[in-house]
mmCIF file as gemmi writes it, N, C-alpha and C atoms, coordinates in Angstrom:
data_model
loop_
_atom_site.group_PDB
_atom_site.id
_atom_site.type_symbol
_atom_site.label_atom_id
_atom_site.label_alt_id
_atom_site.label_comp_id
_atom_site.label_asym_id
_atom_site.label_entity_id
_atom_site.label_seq_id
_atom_site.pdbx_PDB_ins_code
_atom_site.Cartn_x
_atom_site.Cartn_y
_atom_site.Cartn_z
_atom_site.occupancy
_atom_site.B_iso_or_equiv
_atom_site.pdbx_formal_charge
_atom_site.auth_seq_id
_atom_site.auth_asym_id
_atom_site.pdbx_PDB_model_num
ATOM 1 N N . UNK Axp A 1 ? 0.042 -25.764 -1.562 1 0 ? 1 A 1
ATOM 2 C CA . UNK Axp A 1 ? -0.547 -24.484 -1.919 1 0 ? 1 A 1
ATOM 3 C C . UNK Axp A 1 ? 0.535 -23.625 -2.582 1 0 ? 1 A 1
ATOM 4 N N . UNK Axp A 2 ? 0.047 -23.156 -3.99 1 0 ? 2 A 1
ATOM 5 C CA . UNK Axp A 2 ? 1.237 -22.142 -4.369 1 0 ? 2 A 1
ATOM 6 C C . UNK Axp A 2 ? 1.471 -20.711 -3.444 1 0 ? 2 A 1
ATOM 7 N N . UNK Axp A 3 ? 2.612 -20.38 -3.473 1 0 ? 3 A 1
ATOM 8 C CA . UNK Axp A 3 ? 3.294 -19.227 -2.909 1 0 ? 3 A 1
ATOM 9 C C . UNK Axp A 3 ? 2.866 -17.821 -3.634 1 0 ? 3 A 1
ATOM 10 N N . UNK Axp A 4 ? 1.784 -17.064 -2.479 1 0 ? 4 A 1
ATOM 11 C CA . UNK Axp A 4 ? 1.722 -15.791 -3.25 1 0 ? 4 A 1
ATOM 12 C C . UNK Axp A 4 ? 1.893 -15.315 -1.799 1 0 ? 4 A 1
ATOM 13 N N . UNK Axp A 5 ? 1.822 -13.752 -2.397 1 0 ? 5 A 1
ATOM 14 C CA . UNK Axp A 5 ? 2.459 -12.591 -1.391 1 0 ? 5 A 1
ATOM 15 C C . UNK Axp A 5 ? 1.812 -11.446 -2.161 1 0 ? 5 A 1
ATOM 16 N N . UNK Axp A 6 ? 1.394 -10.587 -0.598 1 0 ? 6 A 1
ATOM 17 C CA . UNK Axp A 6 ? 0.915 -9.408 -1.228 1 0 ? 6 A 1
ATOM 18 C C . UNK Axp A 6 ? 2.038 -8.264 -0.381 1 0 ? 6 A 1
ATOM 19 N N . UNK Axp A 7 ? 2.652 -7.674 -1.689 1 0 ? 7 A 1
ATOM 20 C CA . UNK Axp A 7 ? 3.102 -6.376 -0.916 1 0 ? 7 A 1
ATOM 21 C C . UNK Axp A 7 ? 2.339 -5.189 -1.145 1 0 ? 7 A 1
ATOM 22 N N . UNK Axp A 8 ? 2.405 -4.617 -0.04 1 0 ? 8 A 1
ATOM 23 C CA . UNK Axp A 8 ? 1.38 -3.057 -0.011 1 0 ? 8 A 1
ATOM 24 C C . UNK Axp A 8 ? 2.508 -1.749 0.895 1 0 ? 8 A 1
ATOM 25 N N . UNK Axp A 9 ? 3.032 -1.503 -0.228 1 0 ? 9 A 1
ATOM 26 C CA . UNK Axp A 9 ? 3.722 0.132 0.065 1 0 ? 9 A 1
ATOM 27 C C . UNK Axp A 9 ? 2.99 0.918 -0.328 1 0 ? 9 A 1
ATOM 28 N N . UNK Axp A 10 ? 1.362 0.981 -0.416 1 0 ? 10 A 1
ATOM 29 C CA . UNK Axp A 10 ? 0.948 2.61 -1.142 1 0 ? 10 A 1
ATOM 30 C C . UNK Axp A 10 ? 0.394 2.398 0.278 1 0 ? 10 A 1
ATOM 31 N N . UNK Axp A 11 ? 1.13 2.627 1.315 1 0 ? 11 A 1
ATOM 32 C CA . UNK Axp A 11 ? 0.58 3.263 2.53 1 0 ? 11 A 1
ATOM 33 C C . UNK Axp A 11 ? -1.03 3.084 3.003 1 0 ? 11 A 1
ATOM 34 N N . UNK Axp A 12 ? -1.396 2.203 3.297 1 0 ? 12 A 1
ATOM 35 C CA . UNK Axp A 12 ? -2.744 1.646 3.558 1 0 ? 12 A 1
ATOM 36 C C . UNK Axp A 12 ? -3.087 2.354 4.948 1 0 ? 12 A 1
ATOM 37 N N . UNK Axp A 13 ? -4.312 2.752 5.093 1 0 ? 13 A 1
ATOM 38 C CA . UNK Axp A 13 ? -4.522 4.138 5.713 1 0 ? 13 A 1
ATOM 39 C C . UNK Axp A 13 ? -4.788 3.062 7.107 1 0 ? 13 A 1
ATOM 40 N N . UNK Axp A 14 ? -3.75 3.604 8.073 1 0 ? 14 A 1
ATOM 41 C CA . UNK Axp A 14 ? -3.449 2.359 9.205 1 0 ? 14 A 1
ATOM 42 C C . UNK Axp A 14 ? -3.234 3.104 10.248 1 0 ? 14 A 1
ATOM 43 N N . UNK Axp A 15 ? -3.822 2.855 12.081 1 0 ? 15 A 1
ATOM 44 C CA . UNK Axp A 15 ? -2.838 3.573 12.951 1 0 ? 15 A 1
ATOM 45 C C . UNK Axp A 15 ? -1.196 3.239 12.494 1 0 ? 15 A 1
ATOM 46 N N . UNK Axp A 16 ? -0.811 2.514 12.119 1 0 ? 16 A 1
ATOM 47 C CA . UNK Axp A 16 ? 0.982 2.397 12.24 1 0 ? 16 A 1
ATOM 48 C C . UNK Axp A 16 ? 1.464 3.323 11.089 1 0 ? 16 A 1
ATOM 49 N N . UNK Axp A 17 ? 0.405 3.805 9.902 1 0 ? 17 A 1
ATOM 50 C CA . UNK Axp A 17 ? 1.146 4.595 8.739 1 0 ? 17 A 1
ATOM 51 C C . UNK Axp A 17 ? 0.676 6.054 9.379 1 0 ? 17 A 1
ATOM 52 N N . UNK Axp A 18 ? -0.299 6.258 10.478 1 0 ? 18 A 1
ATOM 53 C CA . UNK Axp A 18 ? -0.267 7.367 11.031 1 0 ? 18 A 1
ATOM 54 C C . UNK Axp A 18 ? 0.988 7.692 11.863 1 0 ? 18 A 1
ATOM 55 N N . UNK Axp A 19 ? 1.208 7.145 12.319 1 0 ? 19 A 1
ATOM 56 C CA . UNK Axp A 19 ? 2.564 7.379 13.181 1 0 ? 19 A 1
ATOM 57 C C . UNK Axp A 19 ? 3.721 7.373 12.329 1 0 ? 19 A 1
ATOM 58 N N . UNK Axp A 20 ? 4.197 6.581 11.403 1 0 ? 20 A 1
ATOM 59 C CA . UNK Axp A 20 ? 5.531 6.969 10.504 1 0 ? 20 A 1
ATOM 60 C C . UNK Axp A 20 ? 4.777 8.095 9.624 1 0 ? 20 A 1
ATOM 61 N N . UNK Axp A 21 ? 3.901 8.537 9.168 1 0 ? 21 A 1
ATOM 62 C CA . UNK Axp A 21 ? 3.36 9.887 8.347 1 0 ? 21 A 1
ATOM 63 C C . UNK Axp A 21 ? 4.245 10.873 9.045 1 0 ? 21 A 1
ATOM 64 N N . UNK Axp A 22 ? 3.493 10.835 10.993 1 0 ? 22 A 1
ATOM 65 C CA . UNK Axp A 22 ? 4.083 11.818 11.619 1 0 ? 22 A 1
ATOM 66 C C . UNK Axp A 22 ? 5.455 11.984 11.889 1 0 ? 22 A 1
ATOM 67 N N . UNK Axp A 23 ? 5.935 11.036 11.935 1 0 ? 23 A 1
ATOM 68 C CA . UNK Axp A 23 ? 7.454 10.691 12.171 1 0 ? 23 A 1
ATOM 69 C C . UNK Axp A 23 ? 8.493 11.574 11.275 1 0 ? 23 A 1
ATOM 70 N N . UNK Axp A 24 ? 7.679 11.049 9.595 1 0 ? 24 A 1
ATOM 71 C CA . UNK Axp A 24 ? 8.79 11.632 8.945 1 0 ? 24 A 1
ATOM 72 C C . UNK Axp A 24 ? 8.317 12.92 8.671 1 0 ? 24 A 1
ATOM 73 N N . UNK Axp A 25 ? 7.258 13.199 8.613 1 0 ? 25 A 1
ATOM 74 C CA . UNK Axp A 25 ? 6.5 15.017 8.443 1 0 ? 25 A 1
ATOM 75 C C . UNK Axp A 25 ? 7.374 15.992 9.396 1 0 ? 25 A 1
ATOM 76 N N . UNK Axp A 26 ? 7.221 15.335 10.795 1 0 ? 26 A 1
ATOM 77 C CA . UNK Axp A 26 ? 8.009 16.383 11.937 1 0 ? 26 A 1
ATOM 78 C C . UNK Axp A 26 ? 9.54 16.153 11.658 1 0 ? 26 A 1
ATOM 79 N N . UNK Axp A 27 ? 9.836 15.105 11.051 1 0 ? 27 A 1
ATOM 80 C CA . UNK Axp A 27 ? 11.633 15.488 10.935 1 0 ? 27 A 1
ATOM 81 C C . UNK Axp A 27 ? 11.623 15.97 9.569 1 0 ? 27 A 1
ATOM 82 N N . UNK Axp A 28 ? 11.084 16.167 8.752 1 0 ? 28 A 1
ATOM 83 C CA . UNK Axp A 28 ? 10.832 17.253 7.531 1 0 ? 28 A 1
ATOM 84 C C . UNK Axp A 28 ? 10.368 18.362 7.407 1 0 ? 28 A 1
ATOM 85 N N . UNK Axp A 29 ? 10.126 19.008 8.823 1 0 ? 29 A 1
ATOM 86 C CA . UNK Axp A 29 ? 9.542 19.974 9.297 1 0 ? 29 A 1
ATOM 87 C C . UNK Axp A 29 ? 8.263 20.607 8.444 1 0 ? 29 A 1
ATOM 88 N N . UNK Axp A 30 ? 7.27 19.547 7.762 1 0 ? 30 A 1
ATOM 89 C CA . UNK Axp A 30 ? 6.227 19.871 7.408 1 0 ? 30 A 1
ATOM 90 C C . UNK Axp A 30 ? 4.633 19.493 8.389 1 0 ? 30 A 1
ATOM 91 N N . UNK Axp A 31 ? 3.482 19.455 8.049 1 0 ? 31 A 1
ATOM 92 C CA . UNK Axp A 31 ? 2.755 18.799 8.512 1 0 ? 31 A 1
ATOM 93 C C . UNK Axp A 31 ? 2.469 17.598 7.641 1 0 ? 31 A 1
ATOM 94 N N . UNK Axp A 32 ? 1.622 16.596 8.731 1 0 ? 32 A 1
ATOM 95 C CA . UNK Axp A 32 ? 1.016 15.598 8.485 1 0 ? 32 A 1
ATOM 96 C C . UNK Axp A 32 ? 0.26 15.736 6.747 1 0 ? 32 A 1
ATOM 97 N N . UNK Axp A 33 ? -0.451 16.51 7.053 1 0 ? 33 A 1
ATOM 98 C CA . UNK Axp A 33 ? -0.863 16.166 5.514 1 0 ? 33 A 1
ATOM 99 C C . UNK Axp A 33 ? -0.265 17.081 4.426 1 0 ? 33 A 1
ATOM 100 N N . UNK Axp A 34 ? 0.719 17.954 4.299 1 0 ? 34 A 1
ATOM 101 C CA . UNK Axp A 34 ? 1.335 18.06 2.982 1 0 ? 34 A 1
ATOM 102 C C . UNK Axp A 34 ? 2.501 16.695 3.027 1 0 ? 34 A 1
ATOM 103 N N . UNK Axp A 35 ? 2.65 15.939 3.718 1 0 ? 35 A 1
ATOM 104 C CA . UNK Axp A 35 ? 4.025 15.138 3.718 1 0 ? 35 A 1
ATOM 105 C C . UNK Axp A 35 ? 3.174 13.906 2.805 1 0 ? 35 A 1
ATOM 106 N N . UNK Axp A 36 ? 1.744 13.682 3.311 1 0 ? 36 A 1
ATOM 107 C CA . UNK Axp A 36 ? 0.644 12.425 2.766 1 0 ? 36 A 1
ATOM 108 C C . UNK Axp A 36 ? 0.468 12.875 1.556 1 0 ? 36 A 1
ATOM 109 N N . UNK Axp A 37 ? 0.327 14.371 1.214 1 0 ? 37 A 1
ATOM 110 C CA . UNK Axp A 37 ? 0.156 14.607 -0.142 1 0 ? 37 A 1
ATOM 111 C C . UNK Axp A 37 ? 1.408 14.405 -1.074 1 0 ? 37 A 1
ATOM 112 N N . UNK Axp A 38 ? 2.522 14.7 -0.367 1 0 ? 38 A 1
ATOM 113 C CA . UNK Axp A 38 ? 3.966 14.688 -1.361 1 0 ? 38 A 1
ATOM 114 C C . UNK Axp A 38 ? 4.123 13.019 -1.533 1 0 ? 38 A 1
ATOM 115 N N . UNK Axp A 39 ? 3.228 12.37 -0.966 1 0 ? 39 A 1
ATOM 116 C CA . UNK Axp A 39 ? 4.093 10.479 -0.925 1 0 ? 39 A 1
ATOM 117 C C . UNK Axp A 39 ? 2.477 10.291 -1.815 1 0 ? 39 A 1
ATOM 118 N N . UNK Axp A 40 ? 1.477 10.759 -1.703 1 0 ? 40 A 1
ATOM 119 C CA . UNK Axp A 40 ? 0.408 10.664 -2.839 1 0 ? 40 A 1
ATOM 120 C C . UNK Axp A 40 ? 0.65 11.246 -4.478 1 0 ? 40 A 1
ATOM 121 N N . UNK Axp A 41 ? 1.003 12.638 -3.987 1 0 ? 41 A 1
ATOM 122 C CA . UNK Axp A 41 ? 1.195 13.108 -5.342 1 0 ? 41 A 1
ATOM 123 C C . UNK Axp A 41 ? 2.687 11.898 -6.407 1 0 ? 41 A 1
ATOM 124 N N . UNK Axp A 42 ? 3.297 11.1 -5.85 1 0 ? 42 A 1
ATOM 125 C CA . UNK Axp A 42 ? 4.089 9.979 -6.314 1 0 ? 42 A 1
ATOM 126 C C . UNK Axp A 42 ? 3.145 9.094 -6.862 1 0 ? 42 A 1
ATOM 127 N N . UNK Axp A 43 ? 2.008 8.831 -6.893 1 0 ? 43 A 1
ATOM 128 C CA . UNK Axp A 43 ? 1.392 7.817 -7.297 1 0 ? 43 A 1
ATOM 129 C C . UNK Axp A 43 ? 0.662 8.2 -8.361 1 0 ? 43 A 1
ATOM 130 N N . UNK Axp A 44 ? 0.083 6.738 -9.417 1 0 ? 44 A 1
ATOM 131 C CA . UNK Axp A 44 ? -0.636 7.338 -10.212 1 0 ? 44 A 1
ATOM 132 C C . UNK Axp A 44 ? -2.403 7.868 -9.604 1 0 ? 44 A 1
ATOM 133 N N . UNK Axp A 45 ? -2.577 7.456 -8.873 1 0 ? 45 A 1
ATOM 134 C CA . UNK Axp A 45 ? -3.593 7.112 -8.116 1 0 ? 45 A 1
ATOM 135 C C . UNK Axp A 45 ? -4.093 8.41 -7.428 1 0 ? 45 A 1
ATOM 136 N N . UNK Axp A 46 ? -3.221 8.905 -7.023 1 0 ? 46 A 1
ATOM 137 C CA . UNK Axp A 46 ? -2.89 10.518 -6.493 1 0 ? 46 A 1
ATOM 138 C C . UNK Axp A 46 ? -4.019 10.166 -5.168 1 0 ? 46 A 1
ATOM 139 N N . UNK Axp A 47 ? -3.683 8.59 -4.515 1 0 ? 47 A 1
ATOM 140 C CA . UNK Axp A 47 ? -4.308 8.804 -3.439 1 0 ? 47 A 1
ATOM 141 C C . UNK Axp A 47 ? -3.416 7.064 -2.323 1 0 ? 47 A 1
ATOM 142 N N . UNK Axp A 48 ? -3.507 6.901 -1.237 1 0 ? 48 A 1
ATOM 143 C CA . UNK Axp A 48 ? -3.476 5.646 -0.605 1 0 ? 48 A 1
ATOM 144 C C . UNK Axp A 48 ? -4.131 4.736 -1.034 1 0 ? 48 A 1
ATOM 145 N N . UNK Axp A 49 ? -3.567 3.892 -0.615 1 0 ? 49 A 1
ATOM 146 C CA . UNK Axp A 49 ? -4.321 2.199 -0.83 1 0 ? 49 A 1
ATOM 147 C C . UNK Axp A 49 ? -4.791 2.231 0.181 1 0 ? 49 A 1
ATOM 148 N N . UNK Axp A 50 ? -5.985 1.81 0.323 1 0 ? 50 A 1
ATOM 149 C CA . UNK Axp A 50 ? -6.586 1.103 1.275 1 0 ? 50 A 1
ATOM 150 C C . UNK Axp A 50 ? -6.963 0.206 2.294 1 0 ? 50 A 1
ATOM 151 N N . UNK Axp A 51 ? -7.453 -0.446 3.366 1 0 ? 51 A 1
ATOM 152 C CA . UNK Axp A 51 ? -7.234 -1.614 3.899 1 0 ? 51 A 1
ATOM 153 C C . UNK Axp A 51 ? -8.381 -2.377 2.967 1 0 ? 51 A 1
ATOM 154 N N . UNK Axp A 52 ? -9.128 -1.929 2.877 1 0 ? 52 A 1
ATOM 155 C CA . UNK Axp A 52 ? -10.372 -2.811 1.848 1 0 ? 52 A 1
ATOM 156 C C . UNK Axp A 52 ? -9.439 -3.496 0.597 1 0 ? 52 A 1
ATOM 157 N N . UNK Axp A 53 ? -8.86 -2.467 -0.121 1 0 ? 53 A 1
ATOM 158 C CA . UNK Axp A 53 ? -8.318 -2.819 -1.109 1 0 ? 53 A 1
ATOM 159 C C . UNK Axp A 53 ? -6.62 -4.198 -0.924 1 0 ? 53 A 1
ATOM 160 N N . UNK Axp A 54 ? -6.359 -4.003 0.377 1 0 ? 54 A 1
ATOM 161 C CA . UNK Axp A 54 ? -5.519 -5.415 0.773 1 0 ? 54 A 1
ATOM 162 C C . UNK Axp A 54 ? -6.288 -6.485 0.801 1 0 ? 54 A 1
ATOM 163 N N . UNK Axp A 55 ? -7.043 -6.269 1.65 1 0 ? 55 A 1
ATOM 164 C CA . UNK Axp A 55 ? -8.262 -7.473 2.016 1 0 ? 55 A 1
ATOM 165 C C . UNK Axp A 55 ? -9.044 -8.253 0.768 1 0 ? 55 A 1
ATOM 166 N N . UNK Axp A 56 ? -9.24 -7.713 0.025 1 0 ? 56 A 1
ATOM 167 C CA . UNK Axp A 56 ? -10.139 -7.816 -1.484 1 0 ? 56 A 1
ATOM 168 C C . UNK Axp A 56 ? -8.574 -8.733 -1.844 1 0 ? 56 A 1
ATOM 169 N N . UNK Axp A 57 ? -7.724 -8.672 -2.676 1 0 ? 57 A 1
ATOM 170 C CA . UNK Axp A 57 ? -6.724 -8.769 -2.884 1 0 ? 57 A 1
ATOM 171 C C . UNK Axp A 57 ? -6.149 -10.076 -2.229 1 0 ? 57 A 1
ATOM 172 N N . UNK Axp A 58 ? -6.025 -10.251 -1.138 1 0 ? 58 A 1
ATOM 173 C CA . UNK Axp A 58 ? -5.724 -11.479 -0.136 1 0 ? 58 A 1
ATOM 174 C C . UNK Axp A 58 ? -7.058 -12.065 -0.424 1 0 ? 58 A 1
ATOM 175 N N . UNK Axp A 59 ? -8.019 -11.624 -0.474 1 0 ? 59 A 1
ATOM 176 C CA . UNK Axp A 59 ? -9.273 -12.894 -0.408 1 0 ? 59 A 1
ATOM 177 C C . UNK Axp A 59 ? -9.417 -13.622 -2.013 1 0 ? 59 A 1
ATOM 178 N N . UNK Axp A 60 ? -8.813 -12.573 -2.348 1 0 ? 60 A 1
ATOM 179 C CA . UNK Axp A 60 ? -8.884 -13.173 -3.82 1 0 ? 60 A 1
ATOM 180 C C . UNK Axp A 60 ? -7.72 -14.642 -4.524 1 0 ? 60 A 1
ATOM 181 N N . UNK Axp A 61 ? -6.627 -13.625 -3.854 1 0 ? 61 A 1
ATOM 182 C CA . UNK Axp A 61 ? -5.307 -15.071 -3.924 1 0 ? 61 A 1
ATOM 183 C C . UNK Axp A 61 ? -5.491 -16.151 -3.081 1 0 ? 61 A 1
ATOM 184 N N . UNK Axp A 62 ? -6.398 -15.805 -1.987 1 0 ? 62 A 1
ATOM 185 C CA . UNK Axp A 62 ? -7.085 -17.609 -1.331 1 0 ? 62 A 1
ATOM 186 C C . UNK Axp A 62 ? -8.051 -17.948 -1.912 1 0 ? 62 A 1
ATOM 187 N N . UNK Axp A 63 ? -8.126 -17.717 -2.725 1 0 ? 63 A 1
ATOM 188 C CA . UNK Axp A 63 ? -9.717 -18.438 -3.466 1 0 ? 63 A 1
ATOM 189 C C . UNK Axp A 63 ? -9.285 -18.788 -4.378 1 0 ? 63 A 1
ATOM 190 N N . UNK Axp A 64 ? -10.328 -20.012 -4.974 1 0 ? 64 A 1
ATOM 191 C CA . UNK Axp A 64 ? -10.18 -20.276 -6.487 1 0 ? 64 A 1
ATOM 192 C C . UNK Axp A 64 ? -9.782 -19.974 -7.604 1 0 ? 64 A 1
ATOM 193 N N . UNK Axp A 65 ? -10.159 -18.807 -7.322 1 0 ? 65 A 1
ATOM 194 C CA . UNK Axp A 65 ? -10.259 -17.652 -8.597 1 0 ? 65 A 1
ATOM 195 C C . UNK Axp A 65 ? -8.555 -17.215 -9.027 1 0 ? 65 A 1
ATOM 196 N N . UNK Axp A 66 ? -7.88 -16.977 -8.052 1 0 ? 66 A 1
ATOM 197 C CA . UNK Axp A 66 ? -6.902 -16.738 -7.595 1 0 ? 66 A 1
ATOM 198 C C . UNK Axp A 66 ? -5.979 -18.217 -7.705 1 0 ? 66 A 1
ATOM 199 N N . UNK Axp A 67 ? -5.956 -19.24 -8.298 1 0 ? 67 A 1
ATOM 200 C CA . UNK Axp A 67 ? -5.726 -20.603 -8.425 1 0 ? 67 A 1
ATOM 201 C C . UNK Axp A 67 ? -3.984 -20.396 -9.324 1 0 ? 67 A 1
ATOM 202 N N . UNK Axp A 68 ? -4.844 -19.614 -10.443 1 0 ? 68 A 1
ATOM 203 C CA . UNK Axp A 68 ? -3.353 -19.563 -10.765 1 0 ? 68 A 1
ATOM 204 C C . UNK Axp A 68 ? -2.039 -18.326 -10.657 1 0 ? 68 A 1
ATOM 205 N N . UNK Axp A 69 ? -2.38 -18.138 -10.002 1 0 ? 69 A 1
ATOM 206 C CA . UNK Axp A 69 ? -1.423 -17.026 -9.585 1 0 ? 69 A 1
ATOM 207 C C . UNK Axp A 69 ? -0.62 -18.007 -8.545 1 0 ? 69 A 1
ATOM 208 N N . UNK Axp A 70 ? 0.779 -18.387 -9.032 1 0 ? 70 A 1
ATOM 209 C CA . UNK Axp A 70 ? 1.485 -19.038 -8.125 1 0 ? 70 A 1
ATOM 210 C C . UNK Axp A 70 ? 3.624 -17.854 -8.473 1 0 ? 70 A 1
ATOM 211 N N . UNK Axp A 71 ? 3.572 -18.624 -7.072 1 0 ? 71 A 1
ATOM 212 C CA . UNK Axp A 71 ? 5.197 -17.641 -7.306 1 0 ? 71 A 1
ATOM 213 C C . UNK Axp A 71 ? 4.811 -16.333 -7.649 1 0 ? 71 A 1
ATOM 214 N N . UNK Axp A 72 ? 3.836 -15.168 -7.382 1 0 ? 72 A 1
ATOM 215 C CA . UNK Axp A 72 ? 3.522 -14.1 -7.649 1 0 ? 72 A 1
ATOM 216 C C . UNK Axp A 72 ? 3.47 -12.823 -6.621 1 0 ? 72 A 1
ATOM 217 N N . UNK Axp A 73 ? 3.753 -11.866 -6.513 1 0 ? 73 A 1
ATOM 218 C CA . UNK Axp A 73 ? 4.004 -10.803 -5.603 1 0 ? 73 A 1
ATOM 219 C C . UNK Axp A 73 ? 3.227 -9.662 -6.474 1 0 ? 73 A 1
ATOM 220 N N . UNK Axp A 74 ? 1.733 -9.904 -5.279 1 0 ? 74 A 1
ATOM 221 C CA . UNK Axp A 74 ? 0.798 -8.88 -5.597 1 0 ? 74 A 1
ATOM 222 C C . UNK Axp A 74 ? 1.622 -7.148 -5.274 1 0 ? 74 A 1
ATOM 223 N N . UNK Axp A 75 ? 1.822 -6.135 -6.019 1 0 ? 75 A 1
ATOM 224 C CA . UNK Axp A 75 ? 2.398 -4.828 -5.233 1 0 ? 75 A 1
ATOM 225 C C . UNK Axp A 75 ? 1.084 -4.044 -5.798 1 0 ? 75 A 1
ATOM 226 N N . UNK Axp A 76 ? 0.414 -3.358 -4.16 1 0 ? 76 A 1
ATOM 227 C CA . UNK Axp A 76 ? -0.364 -2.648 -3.875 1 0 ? 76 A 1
ATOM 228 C C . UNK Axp A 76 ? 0.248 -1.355 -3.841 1 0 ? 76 A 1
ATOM 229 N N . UNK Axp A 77 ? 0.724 -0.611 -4.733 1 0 ? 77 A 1
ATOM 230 C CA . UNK Axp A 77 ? 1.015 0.51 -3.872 1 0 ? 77 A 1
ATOM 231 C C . UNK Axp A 77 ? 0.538 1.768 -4.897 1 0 ? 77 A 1
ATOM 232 N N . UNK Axp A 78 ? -0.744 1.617 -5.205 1 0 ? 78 A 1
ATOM 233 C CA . UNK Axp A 78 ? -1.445 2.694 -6.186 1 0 ? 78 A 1
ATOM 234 C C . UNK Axp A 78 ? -0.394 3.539 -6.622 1 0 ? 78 A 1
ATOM 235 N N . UNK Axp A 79 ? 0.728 2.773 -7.739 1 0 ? 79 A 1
ATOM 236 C CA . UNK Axp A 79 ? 1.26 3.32 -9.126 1 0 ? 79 A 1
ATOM 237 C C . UNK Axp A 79 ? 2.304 3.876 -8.076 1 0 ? 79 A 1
ATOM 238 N N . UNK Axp A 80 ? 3.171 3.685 -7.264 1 0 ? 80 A 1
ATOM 239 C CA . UNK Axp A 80 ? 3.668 4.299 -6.141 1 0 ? 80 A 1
ATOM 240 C C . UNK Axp A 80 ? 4.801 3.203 -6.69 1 0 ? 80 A 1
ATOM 241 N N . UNK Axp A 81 ? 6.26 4.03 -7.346 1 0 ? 81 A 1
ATOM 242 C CA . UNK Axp A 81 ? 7.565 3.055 -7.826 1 0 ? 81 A 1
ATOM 243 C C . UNK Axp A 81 ? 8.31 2.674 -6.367 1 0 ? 81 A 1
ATOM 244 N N . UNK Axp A 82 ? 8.241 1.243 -6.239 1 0 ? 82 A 1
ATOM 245 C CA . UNK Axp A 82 ? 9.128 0.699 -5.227 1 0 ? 82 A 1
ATOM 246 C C . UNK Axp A 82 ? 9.901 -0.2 -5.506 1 0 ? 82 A 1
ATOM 247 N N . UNK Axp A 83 ? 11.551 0.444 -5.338 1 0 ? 83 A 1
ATOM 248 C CA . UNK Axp A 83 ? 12.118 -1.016 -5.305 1 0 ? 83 A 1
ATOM 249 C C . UNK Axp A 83 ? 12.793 -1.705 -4.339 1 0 ? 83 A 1
């Protein structure tokens, strides 16, 4: 089976990205959601990725369809620069 990988840094709306949201909001002494808006307003998307939108994505690189995508690193992170 070829080697794919999905990375997803546009923060996929998760209990675990609720807790680092809060993490770094309270040591930035902002709230929860201007800190979600300042890591949104970074994207082109001007919003999170989704869990639907991982899932879609993974079902797609196991399928057929998805055949030739080999050695490839899906990055989910709605227009969100990561290196």
């Amino acid at each position: 089976m070829p080697i794919r990988r999905i990375r997803s840094t546009g923060m996929p709306e998760t209990e675990t990205i609720d807790v680092v949201i809060a993490l770094h909001a309270d040591a930035m002494g902002i709230t929860r959601e201007q800190f979600q808006g300042f890591v949104e307003g970074m994207t082109h998307r001007r919003r999170s990725t989704t869990v639907a939108e991982v899932a879609e994505t993974a079902a797609f690189l196991a399928s057929n369809r998805g055949s030739g995508f080999t050695g490839t690193v899906a990055n989910l992170t709605g227009g969100l620069i990561v290196d």
